[in-house]
C-alpha positions in Angstrom: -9.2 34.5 -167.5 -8.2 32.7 -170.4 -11.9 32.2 -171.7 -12.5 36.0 -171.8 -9.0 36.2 -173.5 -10.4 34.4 -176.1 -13.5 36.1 -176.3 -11.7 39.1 -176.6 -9.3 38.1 -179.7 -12.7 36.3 -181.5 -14.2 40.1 -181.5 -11.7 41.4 -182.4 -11.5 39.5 -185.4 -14.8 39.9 -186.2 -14.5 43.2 -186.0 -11.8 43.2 -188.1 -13.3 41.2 -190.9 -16.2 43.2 -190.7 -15.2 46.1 -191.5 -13.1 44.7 -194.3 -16.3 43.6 -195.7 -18.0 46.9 -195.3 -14.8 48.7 -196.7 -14.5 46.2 -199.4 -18.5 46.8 -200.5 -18.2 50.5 -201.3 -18.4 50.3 -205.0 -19.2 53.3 -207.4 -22.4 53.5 -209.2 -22.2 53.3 -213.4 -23.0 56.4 -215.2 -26.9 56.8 -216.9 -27.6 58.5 -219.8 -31.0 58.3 -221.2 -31.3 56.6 -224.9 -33.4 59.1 -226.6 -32.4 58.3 -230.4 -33.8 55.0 -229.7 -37.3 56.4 -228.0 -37.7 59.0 -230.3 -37.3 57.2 -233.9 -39.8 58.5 -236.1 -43.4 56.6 -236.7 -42.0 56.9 -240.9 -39.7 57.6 -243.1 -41.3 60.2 -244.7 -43.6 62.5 -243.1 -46.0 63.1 -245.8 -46.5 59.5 -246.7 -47.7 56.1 -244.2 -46.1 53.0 -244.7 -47.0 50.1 -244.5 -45.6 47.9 -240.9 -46.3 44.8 -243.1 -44.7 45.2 -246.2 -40.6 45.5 -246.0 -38.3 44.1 -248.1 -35.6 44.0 -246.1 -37.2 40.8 -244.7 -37.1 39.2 -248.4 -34.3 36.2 -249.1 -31.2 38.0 -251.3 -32.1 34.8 -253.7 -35.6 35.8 -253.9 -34.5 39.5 -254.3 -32.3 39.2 -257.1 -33.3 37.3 -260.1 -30.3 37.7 -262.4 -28.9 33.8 -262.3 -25.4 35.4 -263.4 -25.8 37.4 -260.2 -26.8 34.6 -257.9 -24.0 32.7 -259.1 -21.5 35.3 -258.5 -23.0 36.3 -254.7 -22.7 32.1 -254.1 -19.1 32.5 -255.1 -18.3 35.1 -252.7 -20.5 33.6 -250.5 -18.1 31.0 -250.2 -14.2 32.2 -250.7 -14.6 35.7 -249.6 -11.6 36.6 -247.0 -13.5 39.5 -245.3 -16.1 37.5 -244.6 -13.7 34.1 -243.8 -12.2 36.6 -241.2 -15.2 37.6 -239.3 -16.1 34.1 -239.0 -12.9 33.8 -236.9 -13.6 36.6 -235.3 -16.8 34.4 -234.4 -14.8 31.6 -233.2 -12.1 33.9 -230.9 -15.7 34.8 -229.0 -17.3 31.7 -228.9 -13.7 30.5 -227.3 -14.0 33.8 -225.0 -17.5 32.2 -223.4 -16.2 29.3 -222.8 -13.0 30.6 -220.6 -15.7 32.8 -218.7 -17.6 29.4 -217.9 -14.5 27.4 -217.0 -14.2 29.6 -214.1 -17.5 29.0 -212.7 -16.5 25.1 -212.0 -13.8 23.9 -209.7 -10.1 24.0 -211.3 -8.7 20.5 -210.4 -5.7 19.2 -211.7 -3.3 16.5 -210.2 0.3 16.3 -209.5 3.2 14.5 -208.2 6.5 15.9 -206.0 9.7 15.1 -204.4 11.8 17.1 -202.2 14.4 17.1 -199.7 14.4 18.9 -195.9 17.4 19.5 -193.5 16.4 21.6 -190.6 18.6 23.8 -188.2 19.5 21.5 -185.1 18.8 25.1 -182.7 15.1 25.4 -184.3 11.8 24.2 -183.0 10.9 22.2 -186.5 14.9 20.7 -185.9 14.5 20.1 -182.6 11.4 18.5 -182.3 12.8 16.0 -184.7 16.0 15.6 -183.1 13.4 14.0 -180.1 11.0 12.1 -182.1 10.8 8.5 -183.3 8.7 7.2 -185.7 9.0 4.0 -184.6 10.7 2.7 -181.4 14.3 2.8 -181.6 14.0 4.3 -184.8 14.9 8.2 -185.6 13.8 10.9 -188.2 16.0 10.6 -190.8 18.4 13.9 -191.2 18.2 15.0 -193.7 14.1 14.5 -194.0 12.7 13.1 -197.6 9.6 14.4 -199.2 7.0 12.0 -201.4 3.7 13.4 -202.1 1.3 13.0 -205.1 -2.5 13.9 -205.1 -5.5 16.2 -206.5 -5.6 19.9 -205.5 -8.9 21.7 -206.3 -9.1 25.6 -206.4 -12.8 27.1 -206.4 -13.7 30.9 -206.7 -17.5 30.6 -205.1 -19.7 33.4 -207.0 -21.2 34.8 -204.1 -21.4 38.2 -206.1 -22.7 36.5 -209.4 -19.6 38.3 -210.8 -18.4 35.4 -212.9 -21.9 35.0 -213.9 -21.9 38.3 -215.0 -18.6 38.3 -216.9 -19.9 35.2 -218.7 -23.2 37.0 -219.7 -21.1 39.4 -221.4 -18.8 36.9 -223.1 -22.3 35.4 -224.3 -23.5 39.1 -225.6 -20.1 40.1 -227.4 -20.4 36.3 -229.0 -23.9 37.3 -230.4 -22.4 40.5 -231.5 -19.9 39.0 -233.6 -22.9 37.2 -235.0 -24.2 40.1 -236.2 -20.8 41.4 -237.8 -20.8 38.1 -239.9 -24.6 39.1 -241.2 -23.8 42.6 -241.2 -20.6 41.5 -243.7 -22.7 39.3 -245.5 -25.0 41.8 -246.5 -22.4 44.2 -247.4 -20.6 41.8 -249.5 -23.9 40.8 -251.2 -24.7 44.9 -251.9 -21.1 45.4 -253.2 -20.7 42.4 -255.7 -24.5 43.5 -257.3 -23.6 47.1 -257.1 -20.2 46.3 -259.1 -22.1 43.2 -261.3 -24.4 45.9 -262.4 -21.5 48.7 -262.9 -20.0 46.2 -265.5 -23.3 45.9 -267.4 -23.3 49.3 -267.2 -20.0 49.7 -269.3 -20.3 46.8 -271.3 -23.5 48.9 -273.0 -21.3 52.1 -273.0 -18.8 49.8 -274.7 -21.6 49.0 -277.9 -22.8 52.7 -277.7 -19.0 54.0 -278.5 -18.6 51.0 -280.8 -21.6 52.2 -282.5 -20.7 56.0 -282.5 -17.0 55.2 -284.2 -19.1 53.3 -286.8 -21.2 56.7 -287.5 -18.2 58.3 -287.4 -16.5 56.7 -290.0 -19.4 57.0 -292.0 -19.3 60.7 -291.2 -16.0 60.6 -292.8 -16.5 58.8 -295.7 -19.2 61.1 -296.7 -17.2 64.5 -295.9 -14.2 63.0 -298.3 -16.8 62.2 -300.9 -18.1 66.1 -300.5 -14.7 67.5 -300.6 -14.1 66.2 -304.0 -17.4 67.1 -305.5 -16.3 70.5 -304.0 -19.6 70.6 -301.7 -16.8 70.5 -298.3 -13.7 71.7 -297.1 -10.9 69.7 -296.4 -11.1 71.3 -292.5 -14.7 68.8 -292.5 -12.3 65.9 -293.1 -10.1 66.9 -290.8 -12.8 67.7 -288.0 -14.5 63.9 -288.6 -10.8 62.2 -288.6 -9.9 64.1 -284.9 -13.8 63.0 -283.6 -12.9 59.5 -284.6 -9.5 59.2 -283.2 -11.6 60.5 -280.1 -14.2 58.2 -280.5 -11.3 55.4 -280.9 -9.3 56.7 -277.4 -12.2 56.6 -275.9 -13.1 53.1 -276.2 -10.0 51.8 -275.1 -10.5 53.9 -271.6 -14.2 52.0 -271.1 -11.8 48.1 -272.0 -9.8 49.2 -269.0 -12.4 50.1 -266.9 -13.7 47.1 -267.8 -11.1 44.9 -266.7 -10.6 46.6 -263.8 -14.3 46.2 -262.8 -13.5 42.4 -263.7 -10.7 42.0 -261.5 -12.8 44.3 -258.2 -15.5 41.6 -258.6 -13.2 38.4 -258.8 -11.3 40.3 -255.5 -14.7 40.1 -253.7 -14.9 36.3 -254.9 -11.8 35.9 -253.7 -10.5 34.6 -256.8 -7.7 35.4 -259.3 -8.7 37.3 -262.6 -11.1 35.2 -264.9 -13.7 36.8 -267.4 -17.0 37.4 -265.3 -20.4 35.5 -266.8 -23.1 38.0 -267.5 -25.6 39.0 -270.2 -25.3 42.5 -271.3 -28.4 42.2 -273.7 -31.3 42.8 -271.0 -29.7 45.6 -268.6 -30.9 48.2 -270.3 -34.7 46.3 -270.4 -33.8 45.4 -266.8 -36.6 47.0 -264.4 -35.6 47.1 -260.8 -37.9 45.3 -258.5 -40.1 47.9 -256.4 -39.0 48.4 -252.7 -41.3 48.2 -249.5 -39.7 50.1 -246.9 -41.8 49.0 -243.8 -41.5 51.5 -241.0 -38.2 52.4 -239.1 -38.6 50.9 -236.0 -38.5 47.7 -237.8 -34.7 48.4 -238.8 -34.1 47.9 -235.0 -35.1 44.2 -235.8 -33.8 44.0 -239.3 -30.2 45.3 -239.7 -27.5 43.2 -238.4 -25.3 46.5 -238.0 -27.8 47.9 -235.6 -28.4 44.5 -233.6 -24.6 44.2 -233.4 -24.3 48.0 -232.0 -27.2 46.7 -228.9 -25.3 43.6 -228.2 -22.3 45.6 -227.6 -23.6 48.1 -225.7 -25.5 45.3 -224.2 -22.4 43.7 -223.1 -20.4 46.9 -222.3 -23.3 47.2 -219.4 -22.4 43.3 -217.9 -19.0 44.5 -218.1 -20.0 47.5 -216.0 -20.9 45.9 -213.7 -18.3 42.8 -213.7 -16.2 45.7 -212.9 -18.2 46.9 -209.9 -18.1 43.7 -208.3 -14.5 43.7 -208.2 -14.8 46.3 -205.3 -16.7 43.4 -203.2 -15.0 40.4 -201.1 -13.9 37.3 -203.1 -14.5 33.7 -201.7 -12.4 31.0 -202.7 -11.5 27.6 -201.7 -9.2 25.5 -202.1 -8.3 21.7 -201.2 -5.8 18.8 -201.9 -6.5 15.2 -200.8 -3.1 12.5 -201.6 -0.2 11.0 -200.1 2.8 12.3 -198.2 5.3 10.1 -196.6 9.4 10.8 -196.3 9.9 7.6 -198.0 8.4 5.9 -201.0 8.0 3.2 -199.5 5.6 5.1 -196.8 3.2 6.1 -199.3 1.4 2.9 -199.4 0.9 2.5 -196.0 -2.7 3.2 -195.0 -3.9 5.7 -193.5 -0.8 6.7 -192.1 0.3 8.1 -195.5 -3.2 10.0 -196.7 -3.1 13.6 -196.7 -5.7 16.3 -196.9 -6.0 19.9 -196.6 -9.4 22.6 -197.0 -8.9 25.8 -197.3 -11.3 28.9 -197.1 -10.4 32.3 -197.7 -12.4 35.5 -198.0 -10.8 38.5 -199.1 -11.2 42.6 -200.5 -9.7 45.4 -201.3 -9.3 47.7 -198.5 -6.4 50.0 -199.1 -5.0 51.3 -202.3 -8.0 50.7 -204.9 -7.0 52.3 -207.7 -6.6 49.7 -210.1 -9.7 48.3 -209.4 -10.8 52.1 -210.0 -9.5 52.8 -213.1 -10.6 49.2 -214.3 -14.4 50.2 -213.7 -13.8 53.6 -215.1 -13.0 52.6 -218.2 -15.6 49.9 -218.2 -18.1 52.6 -217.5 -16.9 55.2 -220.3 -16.9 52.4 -222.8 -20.4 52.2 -222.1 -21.2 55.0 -222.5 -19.4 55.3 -225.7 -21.2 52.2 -226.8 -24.5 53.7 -226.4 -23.5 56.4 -228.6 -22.5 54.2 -231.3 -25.7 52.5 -231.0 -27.5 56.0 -230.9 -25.5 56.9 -234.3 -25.9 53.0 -235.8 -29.7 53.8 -235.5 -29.8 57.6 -236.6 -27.6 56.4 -239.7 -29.8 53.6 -240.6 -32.7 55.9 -240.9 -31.2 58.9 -242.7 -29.8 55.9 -245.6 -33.1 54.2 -245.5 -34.6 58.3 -245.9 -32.1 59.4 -248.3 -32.5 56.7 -250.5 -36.0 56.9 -250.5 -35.6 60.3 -252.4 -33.2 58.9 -254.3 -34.9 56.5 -255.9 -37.9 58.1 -256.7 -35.5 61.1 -258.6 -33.5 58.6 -260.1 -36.4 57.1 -261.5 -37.5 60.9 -262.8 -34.0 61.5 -264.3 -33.9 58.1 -266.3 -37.6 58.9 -267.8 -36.4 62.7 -269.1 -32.7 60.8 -270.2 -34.6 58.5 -272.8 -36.8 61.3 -273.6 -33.4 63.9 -274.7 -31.9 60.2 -276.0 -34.7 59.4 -278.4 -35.1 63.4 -279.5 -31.1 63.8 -280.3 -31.5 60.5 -282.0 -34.2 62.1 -284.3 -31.9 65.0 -284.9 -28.7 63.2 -286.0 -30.6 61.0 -289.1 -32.2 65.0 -289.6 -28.6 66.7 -289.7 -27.0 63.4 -291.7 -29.7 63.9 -294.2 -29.5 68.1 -294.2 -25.7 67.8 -294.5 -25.3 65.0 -297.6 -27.8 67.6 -299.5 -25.3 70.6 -298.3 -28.1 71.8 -296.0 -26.2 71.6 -292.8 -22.5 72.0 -292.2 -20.3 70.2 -290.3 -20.4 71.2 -287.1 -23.7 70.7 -286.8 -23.7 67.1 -287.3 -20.5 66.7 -284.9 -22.9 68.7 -282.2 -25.8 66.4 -283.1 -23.3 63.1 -282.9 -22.0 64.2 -279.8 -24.9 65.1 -277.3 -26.6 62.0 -278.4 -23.7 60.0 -277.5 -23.3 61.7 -274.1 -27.2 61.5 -273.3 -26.8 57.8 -274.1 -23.7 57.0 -272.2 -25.8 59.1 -269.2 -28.9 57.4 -269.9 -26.9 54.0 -269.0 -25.2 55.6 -266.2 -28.4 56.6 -264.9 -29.8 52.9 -265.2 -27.0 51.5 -263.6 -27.7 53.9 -260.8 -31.8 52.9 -261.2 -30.5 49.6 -260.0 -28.1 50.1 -257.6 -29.5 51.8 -255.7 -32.6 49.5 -255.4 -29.8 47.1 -253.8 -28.5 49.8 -251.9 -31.9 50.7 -250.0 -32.4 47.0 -249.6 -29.0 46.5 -247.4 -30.1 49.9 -245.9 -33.7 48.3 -244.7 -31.9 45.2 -243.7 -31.9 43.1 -246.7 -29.2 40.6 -248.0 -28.0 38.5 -245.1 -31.2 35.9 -244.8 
């Protein structure tokens, strides 16, 4: 009778953790959305023109890229002290830690200890009564109140039946790499902005001359008109007209010093150094021709932009944590053990074997009722997936609309700057022309204030529009990639 007893409560029990098992392995399924930005990138970046798979620049070494040694200087510098880029590389080191917690809980958590304590049981209890009877040696009671000595190892073991801790680590691994990325993708960011601002400040340094030059002509202008007025050939309104243009001329070249500093002072902030005069050669820029750009094709920029890598090793690791989460619906094993001594007295704990004590421990468990933390925990696991394959999708569509935009830009830029230096050389021409027609009182005035003026604003655009010429060279090499090798 007793035998089927048992039988009886051993299927039952069975039974019982059975279906706890099967309860506990019901687990939602992740959400699936198709990538289709990334299958259909286009074969180039302009329709009506092939490019060449084995030509892109945004494989070339920044050192190699840019030539200027003031420039390569100034990128080392920031290179180096930059606090943007010191606090990614943190950022780095917070996920590199992050891998290594995931991994510590693969291994056995052992850890050691020591304890005392001290018992008194009820006299009307089993545990106080059974001691009230016992001896541990002849003629010799348990002591009342009872003692408690113990020191030993206790080991606790979560056994990844489920490869969920695997899992969790992969993604550790993934977001590590991603932060990887961030560091390049900041690198070539900071590399883009310190030439785009290095070549800004060229840029005004030459409409700095051009104005210096213009007041010169200006007082000229001036001198003449005075000269006319008293020989009667001018009005004293000319005099007056060329005084106002060269207080003008004069207000204005006190706006391009500021500008100047204040250029100054944005590149020392990306150096991550206080203001100092920045080393450059102002001579050149205007000579300077921008090295031509191979754009490759665009699925290459899959490969080449650390923004875009970054964006896959998220969603990457938004997927692992998917399905981390999912796991969490299934049955956990762990196990846990301590092996030491325990004796009531000190003095006990030396004695052999009497005092060794050991204890193992296995314990399978799930949630059965009332999942809805674990719920909400995978829900928002799976709608930050999904939310990082969109930002992957837009990473990718962005890339290729900066890489196509610039493409255009460039090649009117380059347009623009040829017709500038065409209108600069023409209103050149016409200013000697008018000076000439208006010391022989062929011209008046006004038209050599017209003449002086559109060929100073042609030349101060016909800068801007180098400065542009070359920027935007940098800016479609960050675009295909560039800067961060």
């Amino acid at each position: 009778m007793n035998t089927m007893e048992n039988s009886k409560t051993k299927n039952i029990i069975t039974a019982i953790a059975l279906s706890l098992v099967l309860a506990s392995c019901k687990a939602p399924m992740a959400t699936v959305i198709k990538d289709e930005v990334k299958e259909n990138i286009p074969q180039n970046f302009n329709q009506e023109e092939q490019q060449d798979a084995n030509s892109n620049s945004g494989t070339t070494p920044w050192r190699q890229f840019f030539t200027d040694p003031n420039l390569v200087s100034l990128i080392e510098t920031a290179l180096k002290n930059n606090q943007e880029l010191m606090i990614t590389l943190q950022e780095i080191e917070i996920a590199k830690s992050g891998v290594l917690a995931k991994k510590g809980r693969l291994t056995p958590t052992v850890s050691a200890g020591i304890g005392a304590g001290l018992k008194k049981a009820g006299r009307y209890t089993s545990e106080g009564a059974g001691d009230a009877t016992t001896q541990i040696e002849p003629g010799r009671e348990m002591p009342d109140p009872l003692g408690n000595f113990e020191g030993g190892l206790m080991a606790n073991w979560e056994i990844d039946i489920w490869k969920k801790l695997r899992t969790e680590k992969e993604s550790a691994v993934a977001h590590y790499l991603s932060t990887v990325e961030g560091k390049n993708f900041v690198l070539s960011n900071l590399i883009e902005e310190v030439a785009d601002n290095y070549y800004e400040l060229l840029a005004l340094d030459n409409q700095l001359d051009i104005i210096q030059q213009y007041i010169k002509l200006q007082q000229r202008a001036l001198e003449i008109s005075k000269i006319q007025k008293e020989a009667a050939a001018a009005t004293e309104l000319a005099v007056k007209k060329f005084e106002a243009e060269l207080a003008k001329s004069k207000a204005s070249e006190y706006t391009i010093r500021q500008q100047i500093t204040e250029k100054e002072n944005e590149i020392n902030a990306l150096l991550g150094r206080y203001p100092q005069p920045i080393v450059r050669a102002k001579e050149n820029f205007m000579s300077t021709m921008p090295p031509t750009v191979y754009t490759g094709i665009p699925s290459q920029l899959l490969a080449n932009r650390p923004d875009i890598k970054q964006a896959e090793l998220e969603l990457k690791a938004s997927k692992l944590d998917v399905e981390a989460a999912r796991k969490e619906f299934y049955p956990s094993l762990e196990i846990s053990a301590t092996l030491g001594l325990e004796a009531f007295k000190p003095s006990y704990l030396v004695k052999m074997p009497e005092s060794i004590a050991y204890n193992l421990v296995g314990e399978l468990a799930g949630p059965l009722i009332n999942k809805s933390a674990i719920k909400a925990n995978f829900q928002t696991a799976d709608a930050k997936q999904v939310q990082a394959l969109y930002e992957y999708d837009k990473t990718i569509l962005n890339a290729y609309l900066d890489v196509a935009n610039l493409m255009s830009k460039i090649k009117n830029i380059d347009q623009y700057y040829q017709l500038k230096s065409q209108e600069t050389k023409a209103l050149d021409q016409s200013i000697d022309i008018a000076n000439q027609l208006f010391r022989n009182s062929r011209a008046d005035y006004l038209e050599v204030l017209l003449n002086q003026r559109d060929a100073l604003d042609a030349k101060m655009e016909l800068i801007e529009a180098k400065q542009k010429q070359l920027s935007t060279v940098v800016d479609i090499y960050k675009s295909l990639g560039g800067g961060w090798k």
